[in-house]
C-alpha positions as CSV (number, residue, x, y, z in Angstrom):
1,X,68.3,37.0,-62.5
2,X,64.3,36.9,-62.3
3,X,62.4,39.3,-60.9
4,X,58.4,40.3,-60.7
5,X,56.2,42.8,-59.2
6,X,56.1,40.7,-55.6
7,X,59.5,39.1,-55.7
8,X,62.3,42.4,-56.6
9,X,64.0,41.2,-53.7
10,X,64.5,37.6,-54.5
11,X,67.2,38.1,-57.4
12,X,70.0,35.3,-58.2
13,X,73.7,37.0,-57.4
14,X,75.6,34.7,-58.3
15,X,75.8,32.4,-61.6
16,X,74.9,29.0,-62.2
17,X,73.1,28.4,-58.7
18,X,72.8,30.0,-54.9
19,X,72.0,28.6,-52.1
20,X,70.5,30.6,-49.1
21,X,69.8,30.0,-45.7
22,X,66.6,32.4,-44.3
23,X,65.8,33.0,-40.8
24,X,62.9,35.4,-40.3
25,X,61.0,36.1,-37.7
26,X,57.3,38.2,-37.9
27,X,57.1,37.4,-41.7
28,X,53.2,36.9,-43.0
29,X,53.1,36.4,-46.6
30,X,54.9,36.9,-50.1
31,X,52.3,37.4,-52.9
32,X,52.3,35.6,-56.2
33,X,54.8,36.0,-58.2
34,X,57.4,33.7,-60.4
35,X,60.8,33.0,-61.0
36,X,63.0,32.5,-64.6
37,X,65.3,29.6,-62.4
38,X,64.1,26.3,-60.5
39,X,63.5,26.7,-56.7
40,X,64.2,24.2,-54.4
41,X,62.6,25.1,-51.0
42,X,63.4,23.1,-47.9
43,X,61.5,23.8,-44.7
44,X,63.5,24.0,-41.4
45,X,60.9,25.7,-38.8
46,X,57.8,27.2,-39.5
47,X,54.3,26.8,-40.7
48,X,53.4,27.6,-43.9
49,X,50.7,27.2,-46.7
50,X,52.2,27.4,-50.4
51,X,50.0,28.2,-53.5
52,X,51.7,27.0,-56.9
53,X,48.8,28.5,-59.7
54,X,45.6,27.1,-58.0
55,X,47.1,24.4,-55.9
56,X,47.1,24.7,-52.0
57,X,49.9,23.0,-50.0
58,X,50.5,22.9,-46.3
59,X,53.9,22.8,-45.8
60,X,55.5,20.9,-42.2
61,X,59.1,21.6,-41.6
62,X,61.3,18.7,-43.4
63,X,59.2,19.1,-46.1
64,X,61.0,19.9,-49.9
65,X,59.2,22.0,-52.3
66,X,60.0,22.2,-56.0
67,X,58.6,25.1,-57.9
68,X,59.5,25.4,-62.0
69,X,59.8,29.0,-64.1
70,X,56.7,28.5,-65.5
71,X,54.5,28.3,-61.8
72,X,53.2,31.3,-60.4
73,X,53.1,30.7,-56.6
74,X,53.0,32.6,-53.4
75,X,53.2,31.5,-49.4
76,X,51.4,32.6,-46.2
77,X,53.0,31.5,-42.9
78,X,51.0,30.9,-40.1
79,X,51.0,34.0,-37.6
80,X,51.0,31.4,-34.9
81,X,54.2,30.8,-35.6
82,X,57.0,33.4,-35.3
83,X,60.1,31.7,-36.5
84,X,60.3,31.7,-40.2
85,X,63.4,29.0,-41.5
86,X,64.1,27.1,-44.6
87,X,67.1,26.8,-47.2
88,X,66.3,28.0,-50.6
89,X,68.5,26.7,-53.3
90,X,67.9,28.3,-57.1
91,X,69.1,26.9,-60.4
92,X,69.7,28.2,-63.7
93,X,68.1,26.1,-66.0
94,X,71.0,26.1,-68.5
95,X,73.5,25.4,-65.7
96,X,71.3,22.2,-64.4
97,X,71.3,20.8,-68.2
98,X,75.0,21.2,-68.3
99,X,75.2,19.5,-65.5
100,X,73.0,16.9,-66.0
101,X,74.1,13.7,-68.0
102,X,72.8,12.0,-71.1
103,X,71.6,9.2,-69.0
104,X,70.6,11.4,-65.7
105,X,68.7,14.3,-66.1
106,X,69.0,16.6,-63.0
107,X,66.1,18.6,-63.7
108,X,63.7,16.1,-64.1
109,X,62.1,16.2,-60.4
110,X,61.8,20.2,-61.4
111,X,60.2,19.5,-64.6
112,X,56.4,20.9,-64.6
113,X,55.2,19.3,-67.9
114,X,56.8,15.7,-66.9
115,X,53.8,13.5,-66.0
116,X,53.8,12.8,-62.4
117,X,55.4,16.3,-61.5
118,X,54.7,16.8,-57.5
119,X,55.6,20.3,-55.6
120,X,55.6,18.8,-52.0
121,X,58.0,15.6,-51.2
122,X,57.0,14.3,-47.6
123,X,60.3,13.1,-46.0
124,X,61.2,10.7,-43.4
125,X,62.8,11.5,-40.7
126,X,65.9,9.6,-41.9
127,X,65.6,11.5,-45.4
128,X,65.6,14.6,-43.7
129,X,68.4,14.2,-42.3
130,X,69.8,13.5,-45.1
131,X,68.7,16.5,-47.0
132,X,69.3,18.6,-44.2
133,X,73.6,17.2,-43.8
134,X,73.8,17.9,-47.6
135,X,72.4,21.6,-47.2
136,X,74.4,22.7,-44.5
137,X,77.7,21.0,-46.0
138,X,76.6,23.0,-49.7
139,X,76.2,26.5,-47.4
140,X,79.8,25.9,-46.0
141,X,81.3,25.3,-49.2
142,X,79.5,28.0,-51.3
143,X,79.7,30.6,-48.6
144,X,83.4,29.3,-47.6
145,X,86.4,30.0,-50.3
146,X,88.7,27.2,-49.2
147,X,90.7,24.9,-51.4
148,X,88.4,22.9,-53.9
149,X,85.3,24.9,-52.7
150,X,84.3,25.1,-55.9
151,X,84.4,21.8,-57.0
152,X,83.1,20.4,-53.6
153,X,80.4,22.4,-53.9
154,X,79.7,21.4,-57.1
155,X,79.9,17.7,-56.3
156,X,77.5,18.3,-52.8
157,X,74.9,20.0,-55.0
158,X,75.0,17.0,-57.5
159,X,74.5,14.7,-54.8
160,X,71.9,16.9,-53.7
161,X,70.0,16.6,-56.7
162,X,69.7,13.2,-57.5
163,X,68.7,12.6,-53.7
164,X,65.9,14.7,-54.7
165,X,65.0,13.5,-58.0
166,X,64.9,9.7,-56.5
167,X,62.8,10.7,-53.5
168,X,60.4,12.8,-55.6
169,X,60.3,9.3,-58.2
170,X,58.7,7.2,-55.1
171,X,55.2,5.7,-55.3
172,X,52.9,7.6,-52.9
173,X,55.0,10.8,-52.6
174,X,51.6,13.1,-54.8
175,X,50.5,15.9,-53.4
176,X,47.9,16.6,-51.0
177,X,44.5,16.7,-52.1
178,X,42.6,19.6,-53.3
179,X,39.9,21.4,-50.6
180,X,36.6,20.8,-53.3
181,X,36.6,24.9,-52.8
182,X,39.3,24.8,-55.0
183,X,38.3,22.8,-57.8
184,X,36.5,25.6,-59.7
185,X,39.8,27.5,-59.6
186,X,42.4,24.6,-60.9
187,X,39.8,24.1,-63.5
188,X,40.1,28.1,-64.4
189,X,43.6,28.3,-63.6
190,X,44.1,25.5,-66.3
191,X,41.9,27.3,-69.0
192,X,43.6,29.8,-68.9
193,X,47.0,28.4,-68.9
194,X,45.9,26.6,-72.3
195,X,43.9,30.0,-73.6
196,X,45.9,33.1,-72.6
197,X,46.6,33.8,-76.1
198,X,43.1,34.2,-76.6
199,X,40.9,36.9,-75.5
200,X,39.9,36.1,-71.2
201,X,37.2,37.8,-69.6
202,X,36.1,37.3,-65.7
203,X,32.3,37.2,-67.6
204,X,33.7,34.9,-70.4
205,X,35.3,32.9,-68.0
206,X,32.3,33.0,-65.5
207,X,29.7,31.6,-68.1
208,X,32.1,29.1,-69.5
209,X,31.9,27.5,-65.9
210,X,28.3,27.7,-64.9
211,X,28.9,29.7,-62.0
212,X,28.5,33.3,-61.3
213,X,31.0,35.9,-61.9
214,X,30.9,37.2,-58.3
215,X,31.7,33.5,-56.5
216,X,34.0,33.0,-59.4
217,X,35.7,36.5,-58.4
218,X,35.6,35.7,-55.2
219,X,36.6,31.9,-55.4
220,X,39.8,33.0,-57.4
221,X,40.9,35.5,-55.2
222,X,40.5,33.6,-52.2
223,X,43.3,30.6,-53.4
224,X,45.3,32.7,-55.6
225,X,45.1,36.0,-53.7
226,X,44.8,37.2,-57.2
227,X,42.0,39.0,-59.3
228,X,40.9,37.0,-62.4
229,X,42.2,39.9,-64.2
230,X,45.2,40.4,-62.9
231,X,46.0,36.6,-63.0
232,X,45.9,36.4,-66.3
233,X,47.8,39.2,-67.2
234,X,50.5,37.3,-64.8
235,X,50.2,34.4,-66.6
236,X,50.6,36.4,-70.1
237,X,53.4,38.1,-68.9
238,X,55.4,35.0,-67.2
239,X,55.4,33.4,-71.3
240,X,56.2,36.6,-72.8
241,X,59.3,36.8,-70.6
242,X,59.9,32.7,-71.3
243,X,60.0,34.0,-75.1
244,X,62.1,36.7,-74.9
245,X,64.5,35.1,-72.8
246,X,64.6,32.3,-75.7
247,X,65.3,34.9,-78.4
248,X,61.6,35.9,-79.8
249,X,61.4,39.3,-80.9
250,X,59.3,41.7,-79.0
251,X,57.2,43.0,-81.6
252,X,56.1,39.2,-82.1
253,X,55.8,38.3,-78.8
254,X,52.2,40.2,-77.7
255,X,50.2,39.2,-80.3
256,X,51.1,35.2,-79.3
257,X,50.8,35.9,-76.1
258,X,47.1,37.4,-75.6
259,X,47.8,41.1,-75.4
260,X,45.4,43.8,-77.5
261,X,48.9,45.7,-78.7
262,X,52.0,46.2,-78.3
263,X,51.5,49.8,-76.3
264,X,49.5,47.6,-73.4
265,X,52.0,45.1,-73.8
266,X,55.3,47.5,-73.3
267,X,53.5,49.1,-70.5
268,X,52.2,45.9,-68.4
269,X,55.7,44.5,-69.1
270,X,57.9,47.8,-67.6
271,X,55.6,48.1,-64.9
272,X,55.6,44.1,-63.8
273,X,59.9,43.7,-64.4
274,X,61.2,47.7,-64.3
275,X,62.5,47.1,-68.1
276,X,61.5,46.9,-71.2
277,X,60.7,44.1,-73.7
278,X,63.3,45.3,-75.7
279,X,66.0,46.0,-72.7
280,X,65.1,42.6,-71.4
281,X,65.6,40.5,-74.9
282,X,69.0,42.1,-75.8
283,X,70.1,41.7,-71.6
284,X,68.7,37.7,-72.3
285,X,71.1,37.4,-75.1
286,X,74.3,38.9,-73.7
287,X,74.0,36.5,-70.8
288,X,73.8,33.3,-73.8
């Protein structure tokens, strides 16, 4: 369903939720980009670095990684290594909540605002195990069409879930910590998160922070692989799409969400998702 300048392959098929298994080999890098479902990423062979906005993870095989709609992320993988593999599971966020219960909340180990919120869970050998039975047992089901596939599948992905949300509610499970490198940047990365309705400049931004504009340039674009500029307008763009999904009017949404007009705003817009505001907003309410 989502798609973004660096991710046009990476599209849901089918509804509700889809679960993939990925084997590449000679793979270096997918730049930052964002989803409108939850991801749930889980590591099989490989090694890989993952960038959720500023943050910098280094990600082992067994490792799960949770990434919300409203993180913009990327991943390098080591060159060293040639095998690339790892499930990927992706939720509608609708579907999850209907799911969910009004005591258990599936979506809470996905939930980016909820205090505590962690990308990386660190497993156990026993828990990977675990996770790993309940993948492959989803992939036969989903990709299988056998009596009661659908509702196995249904049932293995709830079980799924809340072994997920109670391993990512353990004491001790936080991410790594930052390099200090990257402390300018979470501290930028999080002003603008706050501000991008307001008018963001690299020199604003620079002066704001005590630093220069070149190591700030340079800084940002080293952990986010990202210009200042263009993160922003990634940022900006990610909420305008969050809007219009949820039923604001086009002609609303720019001026709330930092952009000079609505010309800039329709173009940046076509150019970042191939439609426009408008095209989107009515295709978001069909699917409703």
């Amino acid at each position: 369903m989502a798609r973004s300048g660096a991710d046009r392959r990476e599209r849901m098929t089918r509804p509700r939720f889809q679960l993939e298994y990925k084997l590449d080999t000679g793979m270096r890098k997918v730049g930052l980009h964002h989803h409108d479902f939850y991801e749930l990423y889980f590591l099989l062979a490989g090694d890989v670095h993952y960038t959720v906005e500023s943050r910098v993870y280094h990600v082992l095989p067994g490792d799960v990684f949770l990434v919300s709609p409203r993180e913009l992320h990327k991943l390098r993988i080591r060159t060293e290594r040639d095998v690339y593999e790892r499930y990927v599971l992706w939720l509608e966020p609708r579907y999850l909540a209907r799911l969910s219960s009004g005591r258990t909340d599936l979506a809470r180990c996905l939930d980016s605002s909820r205090e505590g919120y962690r990308n990386r869970l660190r497993l156990s050998p026993e828990e990977q195990q675990t996770v790993r039975s309940l993948m492959d047992r989803l992939h036969r089901e989903t990709e299988g069409d056998g009596y009661g596939a659908d509702l196995m599948g249904e049932s293995l992905l709830t079980e799924l879930l809340v072994t997920v949300n109670r391993l990512a509610a353990r004491e001790g499970a936080g991410p790594e910590e930052l390099p200090r490198s990257s402390a300018l940047v979470s501290q930028v990365v999080d002003h603008i998160g706050l501000h991008y309705a307001e008018p963001l400049t690299l020199d604003a931004l620079a002066e704001r922070f005590f630093v220069s504009k070149y190591y700030l340039s340079h800084e940002f674009n080293r952990i986010t692989g990202e210009s200042v500029h263009r993160y922003i307008l990634k940022k900006r763009l990610l909420i305008a799409r969050q809007l219009l999904a949820r039923g604001e009017r086009p002609g609303q949404v720019w001026e709330r969400c930092g952009f000079g007009d609505y010309t800039g705003f329709y173009r940046a817009f076509r150019a970042e998702y191939g439609s426009s505001p408008r095209d989107f907003a009515q295709a978001a309410r069909r699917e409703e």
